[in-house]
N, C-alpha and C positions, 0 to 999 in steps of 0.2 A: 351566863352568856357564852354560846361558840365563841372560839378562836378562831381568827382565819390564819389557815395555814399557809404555806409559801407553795408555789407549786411545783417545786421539787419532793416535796412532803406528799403534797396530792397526789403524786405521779406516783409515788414511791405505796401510798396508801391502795392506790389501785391496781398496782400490780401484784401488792403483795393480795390482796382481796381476790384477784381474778386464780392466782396463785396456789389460793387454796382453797377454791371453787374446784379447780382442775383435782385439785389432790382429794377432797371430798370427792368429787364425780369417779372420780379413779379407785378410789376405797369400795365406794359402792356395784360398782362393776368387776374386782373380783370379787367380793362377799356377794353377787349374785352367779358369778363361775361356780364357788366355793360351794352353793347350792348345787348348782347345775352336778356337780361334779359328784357330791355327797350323793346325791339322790341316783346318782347312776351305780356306783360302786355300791350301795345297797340296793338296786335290783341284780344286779351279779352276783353278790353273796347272796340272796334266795334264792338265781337260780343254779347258779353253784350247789347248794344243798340240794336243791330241788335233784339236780342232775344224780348227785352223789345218792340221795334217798333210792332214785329212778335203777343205777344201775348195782346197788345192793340186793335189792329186790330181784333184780333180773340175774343176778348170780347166784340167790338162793335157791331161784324158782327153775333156772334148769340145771342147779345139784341136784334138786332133789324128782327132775323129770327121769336121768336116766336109772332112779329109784326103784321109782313107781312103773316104770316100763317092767323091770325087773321082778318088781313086783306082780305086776301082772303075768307076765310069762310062768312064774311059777305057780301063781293060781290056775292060769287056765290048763297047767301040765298035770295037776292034783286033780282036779275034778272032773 
């Protein structure tokens, strides 16, 4: 059988309940930041690399243009 409680109990019952309604609600609102956040910092790190991949290539490719210029010039001086 229930107890009936006094209602200083009940008062104290529902505050503490609403209490940790807030504190759950609150839990769940950062661990949905906590997404937000994870998912952005890993589209910056791909494009981070993306970047870094992008201007490796483009310091390869014009080492190796004033090369082939070079290159060409003395072909077309020999033949």
């Amino acid at each position: 059988m229930p107890e009936k409680f006094s209602k200083l109990r009940r008062q104290a019952c529902s505050v503490s309940g609403k209490a940790r309604s807030q504190l759950f609600e609150r839990q769940r609102s950062i661990e949905d930041l906590d997404a937000i956040v994870t998912g952005r910092n890993e589209k910056l790190r791909r494009r981070r690399e993306a970047w870094l991949a992008r201007d490796l290539r483009d310091s390869v490719i014009s080492a190796a243009k004033p090369a082939l210029k070079r290159a060409k010039k003395t072909r077309s001086r020999y033949t």
